[in-house]
Structures are given as C-alpha cells and as structure tokens.
N, C-alpha and C positions, 0 to 999 in steps of 0.2 A: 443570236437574239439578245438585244440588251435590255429588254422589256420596258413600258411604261414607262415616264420619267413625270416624278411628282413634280412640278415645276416652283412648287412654294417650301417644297421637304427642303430646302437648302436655309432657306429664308429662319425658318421654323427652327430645326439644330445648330444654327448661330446664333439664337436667340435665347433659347436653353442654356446652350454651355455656356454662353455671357452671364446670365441670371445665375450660374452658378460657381462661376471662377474657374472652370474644370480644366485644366492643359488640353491639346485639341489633339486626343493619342486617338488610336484607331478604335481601342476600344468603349471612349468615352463616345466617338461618332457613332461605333453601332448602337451600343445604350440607346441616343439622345432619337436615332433615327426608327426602333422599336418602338422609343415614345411617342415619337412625329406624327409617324406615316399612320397617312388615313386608311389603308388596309387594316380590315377585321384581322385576318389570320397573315401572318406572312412565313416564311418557309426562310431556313438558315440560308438560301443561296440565294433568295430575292432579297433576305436583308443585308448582306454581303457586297451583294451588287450594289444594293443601293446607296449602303455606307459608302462603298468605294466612288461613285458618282458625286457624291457630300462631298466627301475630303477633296475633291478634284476641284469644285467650287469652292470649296473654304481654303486651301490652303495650294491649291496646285494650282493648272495651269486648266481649268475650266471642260468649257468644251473644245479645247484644243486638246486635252490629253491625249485623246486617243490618236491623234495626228502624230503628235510626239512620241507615242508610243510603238507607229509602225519605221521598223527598219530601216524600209522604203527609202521616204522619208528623210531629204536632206535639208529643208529648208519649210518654211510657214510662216504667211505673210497675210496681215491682214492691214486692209484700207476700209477705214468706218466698219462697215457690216460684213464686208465682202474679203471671204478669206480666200485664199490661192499656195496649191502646194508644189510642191518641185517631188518628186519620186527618181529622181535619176534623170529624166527626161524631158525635162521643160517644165515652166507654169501652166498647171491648169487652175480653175476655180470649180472650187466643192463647195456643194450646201451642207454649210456648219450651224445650228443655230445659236450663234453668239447671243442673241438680242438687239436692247440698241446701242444706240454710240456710248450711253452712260454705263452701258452695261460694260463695255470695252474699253471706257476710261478707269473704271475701278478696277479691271482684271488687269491692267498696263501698271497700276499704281501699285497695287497687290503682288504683283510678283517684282516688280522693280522693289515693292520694300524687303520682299523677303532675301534681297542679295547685296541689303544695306544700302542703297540707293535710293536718293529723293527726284519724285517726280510730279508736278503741281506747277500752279500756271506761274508762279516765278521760277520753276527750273524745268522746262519744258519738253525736254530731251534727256534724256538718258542710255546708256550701254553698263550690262550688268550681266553677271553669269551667275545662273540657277543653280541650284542643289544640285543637280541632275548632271552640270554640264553643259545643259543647251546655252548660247549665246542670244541674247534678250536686247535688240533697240527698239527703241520706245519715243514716239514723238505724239503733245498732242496739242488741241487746235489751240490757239490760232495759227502755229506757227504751222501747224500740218492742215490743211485749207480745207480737208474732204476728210478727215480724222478723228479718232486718233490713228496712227499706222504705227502697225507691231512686226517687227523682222523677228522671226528666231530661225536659227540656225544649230539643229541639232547637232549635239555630241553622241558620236560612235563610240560605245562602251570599251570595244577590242579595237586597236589598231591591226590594219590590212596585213595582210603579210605580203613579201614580195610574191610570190607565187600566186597567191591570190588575186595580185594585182595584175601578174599575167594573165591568168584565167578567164579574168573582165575586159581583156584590153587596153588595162592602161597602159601597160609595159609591156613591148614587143619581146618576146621570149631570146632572143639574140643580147638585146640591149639588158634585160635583168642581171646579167652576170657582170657589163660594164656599168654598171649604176654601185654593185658591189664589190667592184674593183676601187672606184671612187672613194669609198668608203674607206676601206681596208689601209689604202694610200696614207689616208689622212690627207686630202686633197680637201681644201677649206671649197664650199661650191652653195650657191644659192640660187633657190626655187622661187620661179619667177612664173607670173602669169597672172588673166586677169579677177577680178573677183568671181570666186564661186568655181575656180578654173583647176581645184583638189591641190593648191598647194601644202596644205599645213597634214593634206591625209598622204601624200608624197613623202615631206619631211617625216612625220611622225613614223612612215613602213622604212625609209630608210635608218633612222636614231636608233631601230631595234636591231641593223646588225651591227653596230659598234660594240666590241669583245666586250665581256662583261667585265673583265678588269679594269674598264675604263670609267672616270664620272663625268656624268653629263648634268652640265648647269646651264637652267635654261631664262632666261628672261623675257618676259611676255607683258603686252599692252594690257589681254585677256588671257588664263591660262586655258587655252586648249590642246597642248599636245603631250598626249601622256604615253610618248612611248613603249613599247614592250624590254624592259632594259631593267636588271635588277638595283643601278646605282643613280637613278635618278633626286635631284631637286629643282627647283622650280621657286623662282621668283616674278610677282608680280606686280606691276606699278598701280599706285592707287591716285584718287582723282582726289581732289581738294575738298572739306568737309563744306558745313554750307556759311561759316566765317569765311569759306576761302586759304586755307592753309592746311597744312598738312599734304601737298604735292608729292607723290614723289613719282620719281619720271625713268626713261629708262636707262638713261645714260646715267645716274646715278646707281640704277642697278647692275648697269654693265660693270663698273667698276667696283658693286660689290662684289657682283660672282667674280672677279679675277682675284679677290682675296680667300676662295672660296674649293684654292686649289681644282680647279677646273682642267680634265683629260680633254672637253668640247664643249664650248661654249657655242650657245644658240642662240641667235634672237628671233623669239617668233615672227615679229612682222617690223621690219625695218621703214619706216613710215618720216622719219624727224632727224636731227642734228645728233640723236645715237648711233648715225651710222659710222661718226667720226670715231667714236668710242670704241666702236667693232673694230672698227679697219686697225687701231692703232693694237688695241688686244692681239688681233691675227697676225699684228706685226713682230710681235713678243715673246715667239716663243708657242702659242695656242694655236699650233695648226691642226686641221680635220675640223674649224668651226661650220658652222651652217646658218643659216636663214632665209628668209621667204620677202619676196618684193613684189609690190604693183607695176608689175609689164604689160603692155598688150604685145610686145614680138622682142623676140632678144635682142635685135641691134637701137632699143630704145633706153636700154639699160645703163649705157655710160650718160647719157642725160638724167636718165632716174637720178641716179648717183649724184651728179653732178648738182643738182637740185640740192637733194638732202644734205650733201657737205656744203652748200651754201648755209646752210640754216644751222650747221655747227659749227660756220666761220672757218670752214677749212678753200683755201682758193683752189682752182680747176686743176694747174698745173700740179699742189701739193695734191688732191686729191687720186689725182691718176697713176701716181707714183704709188701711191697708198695701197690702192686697189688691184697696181698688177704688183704688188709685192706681198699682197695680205689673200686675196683669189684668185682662184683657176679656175672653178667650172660653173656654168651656167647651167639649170634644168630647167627650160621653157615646155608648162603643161597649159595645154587649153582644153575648152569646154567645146564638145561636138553633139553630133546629132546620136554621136554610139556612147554618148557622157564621158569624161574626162580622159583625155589621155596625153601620154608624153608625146611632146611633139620633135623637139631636139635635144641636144646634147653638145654644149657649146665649150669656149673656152674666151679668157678675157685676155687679150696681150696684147703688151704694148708698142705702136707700131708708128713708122715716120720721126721724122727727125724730131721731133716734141714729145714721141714717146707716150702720144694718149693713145690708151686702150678701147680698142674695137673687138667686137664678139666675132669670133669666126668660128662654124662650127665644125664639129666632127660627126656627128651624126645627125641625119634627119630624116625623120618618115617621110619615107617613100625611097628617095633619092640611097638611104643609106650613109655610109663612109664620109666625109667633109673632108676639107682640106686643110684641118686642125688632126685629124686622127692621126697622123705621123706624132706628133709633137704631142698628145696624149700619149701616148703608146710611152713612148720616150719618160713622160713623166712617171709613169705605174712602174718601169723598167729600174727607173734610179729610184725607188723608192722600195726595190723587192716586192712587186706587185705582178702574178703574170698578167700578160697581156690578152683581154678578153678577142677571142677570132672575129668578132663586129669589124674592131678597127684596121684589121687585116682585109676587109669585105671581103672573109673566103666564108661566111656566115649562114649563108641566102641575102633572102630578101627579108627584112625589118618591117 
C-alpha cells in the first residue's frame, strides 16, 4: 500500500525549501513535507512515505522510481505519456502516471541536469548516467515527433556471477568452465550481439574471474561495468561542453590506460576508429584484453571491424592482419524468448591466400563442438590452460 498521493505536496515543498535556501537533504524534505501536507495528524510512516515520494519528484527520477527500483527490471521506456517496461521478457506498457508531456519534458531535463548534461531545444538529445547507475537517453520534440522519449536502462548493483548465470540459462553449464578457460588463457575475445542481447552483463561476470593479482583498465563511452574484482579503474570519455570543446574520445583514452600499466584492458563498447587503438594495444604485449561489439550473428563481425578501422584510417588488408594477431575468440549472446543467452563460442582466423579472417566456431547451442574446437583446445594447451571436456564433446549435450 503506498497510500494517497497529495498531487500538489511536491509543488508545495519545492516552493518552501526555495523560499528558504535549504540544501534538499532528506531531512529538510520531511520538515517542509510536515509543513505541506494538508493532513491534520499524520503518523511517522505516512510522513516518511510521503517525504520519500517528494524527493523522488524533486530530485529522482519521479514516478518512474519505483520501476527503477524493481530488480525485474532491465529497461524503462517512455514515448510522450506512455511508458513501457522490459522485466526480462519483452515490452509491456504499464500505467504510470507521468502526467503530461510538459510534465515529461522537465523530468528529461532534470535528471539529464543532475548528471551534468544539457538538454533544451538547442541540444535536443542527450546520453547521461545517473547517480544510481541507470543509463538515461533523452530526446525531445521536435526532433522526437510523438515526445519527449526517455530510454533508461538500469544498472545491476552486483554483477552475475558465473554460476548464476548458469542457473538462469545464459550459460550452458558444460560451456561455463570453457568461458573460464578463456579467461584464465588470457585469450584476448569479444562480446558480440545485438542491442539489449546482455553483452556488457557477460563481460562484466566474466572480468570477475580474472586473479586478483591482475589490473584491469577499463575504458568506456558510458561507465557501466563494475566488475567484481578488487584492482579495478575505469575511464570515461566525456562529450564536448556547450562552446563545443573539451572532447575527449576513446581512443585517446585507449592510450591513456596503456600508460596506466594495464594486466587487461577493456573497451566497453567498441563503436568508432578506437578499435584501431585496441587492436594495436593487443598487439603489444596486452593480452587477455576484452570488449563488446554491435553484431547481429558472428560471421558479420569481420565487416563490423572492417567498418570501424575504416573510420581509424586503418585499410581492410592492415586491419585483418591486426585482428587475427591481436583476437581469438568471439562470444556471440542473443536475446530470446527464455532472455538472454549464449549462443556460440567462436574463433577469428585467418584464412585463404589474403589471410582475412573469418569466424568459425567451436561451440554452439544445440549442435555443440564446431570445427574450431580442435585449434581452441590446442590454444588453452600452449597456454597451460586444461582443456574444458565441451571441446572434447565427451560433455553431453550444451
């Protein structure tokens, strides 16, 4: 029961604490809201509540909190009035009472300020991460025609563990021991799939079994991966002020964190011409690095690439060279009807007389074993790594 909601009480203790300069701490909200509320008597756990419901309007994220607040809970998407949530299992649409669209433009501009981000009809579009964590884009009209539309994308406090992520399904319990084989190798490998399809919750359960003697440096567009690992840092690119300067991007980060004595270097989400920057890092010496790419199927991956080192001025031929000398393995996760799971377990090698690299796998659900699993095996072997019984298919079935 979340009782009553005074619909002006928010209106009313924002108007207080302004009239009196007051910092907007939880205990100036109950104060202001003691004052407010048009209840005769109220009772320490109706003004609690109510406080709590204030600061969610004044300084959170509205009536979305409580969306945000369940587990559930992977995703929150609102178009104008009409909000729509993801729980593991698809979009549905909940009745939320946002208000109206004006009401949804100041709660877009309000949390987009509180993560130092400008949003107003000269910059119309914004991406910003909350206090919290949750990932925040922000469009509104004209450029959003039926808006404003609000994506957020919550942050999971604990990263998965692998076992967990057996539990759930994402990882076939045969394959969890060769995912930590990969690891252990130091076998440089990226997480591939499409949006929403659990790469960055893949990456972040696998970064926790790297030995804690190791540092991991990570660079990110947005920082969302806080793996379970006691030597982590993290770097983040930031967006240009509103003169326009002050960029900084990630390829310029990539080469910070290489002065930054890096055990594993990671780039969140390889998107732009930093993939040149990676590839040449993993050529140096930094192996066991990792990252996450926009795939829709693993044999689409050497065009990915292919794309990105165009945009770093690296040509196809230097690029492919790059690539089977700086990665080995591919993890292709998609999104299903049972929510996210691994789908293969590939490898990147270079093949035909040109020497460009094609993905061939060694495992995939269903089928099991690939006809890369020898030549895996073979890698974990010269690396002191045993060989997980998957690639053997003496396993079962995956």
């Amino acid at each position: 029961m979340t009782g009553p909601r005074d619909d002006g009480l928010s209106a009313r203790v924002r108007q207080r604490i302004a009239a009196t300069a007051a910092p907007v701490t939880p205990a100036a909200i109950v104060s202001a809201v003691r004052a407010e509320s048009t209840a005769a008597i109220l009772g320490d756990t109706t003004v609690l509540r109510m406080a709590d419901q204030v600061r969610d309007d004044l300084v959170g994220a509205g009536p979305l909190a409580p969306l945000l607040a369940d587990p559930r809970v992977t995703d929150v998407l609102v178009n104008g009035t009409r909000v729509w949530v993801d729980r593991g299992e698809g979009l549905h649409q909940v009745a939320v009472p946002v208000g109206s669209v004006d009401d949804v433009r100041r709660l877009a501009q309000r949390l987009t300020a509180s993560a130092g981000r400008r949003l107003d009809d000269a910059s119309p579009y914004a991406d910003a991460r909350l206090a919290d964590g949750t990932r925040l884009h922000a469009v509104l009209p004209p450029v959003a025609t039926d808006g404003p539309y609000l994506s957020l994308r919550t942050f999971r406090q604990r990263p998965f563990t692998l076992d967990e992520l057996v539990r759930q399904g994402t990882v076939p319990r045969p394959v969890a021991s060769l995912l930590a084989a990969v690891v252990a190798a130091r076998l440089a490998y990226l997480v591939t799939g499409g949006t929403g399809s659990g790469k960055t919750t893949l990456l972040n359960t696998l970064l926790g079994l790297v030995p804690a003697t190791e540092r991991i440096v990570l660079v990110e567009d947005a920082a969302e991966l806080q793996p379970t690992h006691p030597h982590v840092v993290g770097l983040q690119a930031r967006t240009a002020n509103v003169e326009g300067s002050g960029v900084v991007g990630l390829s310029d980060l990539v080469r910070q964190a290489l002065r930054m004595r890096p055990d594993r270097l990671v780039v969140g989400e390889c998107r732009g011409g930093e993939v040149v920057d990676l590839l040449a890092a993993l050529n140096t010496g930094h192996d066991g690095g990792a990252g996450t790419l926009h795939a829709n199927a693993p044999s689409d991956v050497p065009a990915r690439l292919e794309a990105l080192g165009m945009l770093g001025g690296l040509p196809r031929a230097a690029l492919h060279a790059q690539v089977a000398a700086a990665l080995q393995v591919l993890l292709q996760v998609r999104r299903s009807d049972r929510g996210r799971v691994l789908e293969s377990v590939c490898l990147l090698l270079p093949e035909g007389p040109d020497r460009l690299v094609t993905v061939v796998p060694a495992w995939t659900r269903g089928p099991g074993p690939g006809p890369a699993a020898p030549t895996l095996a073979t890698l974990l072997r010269e690396r002191g790594v045993p060989v997980p019984p998957i690639l053997h298919g003496s396993a079962g079935p995956a």
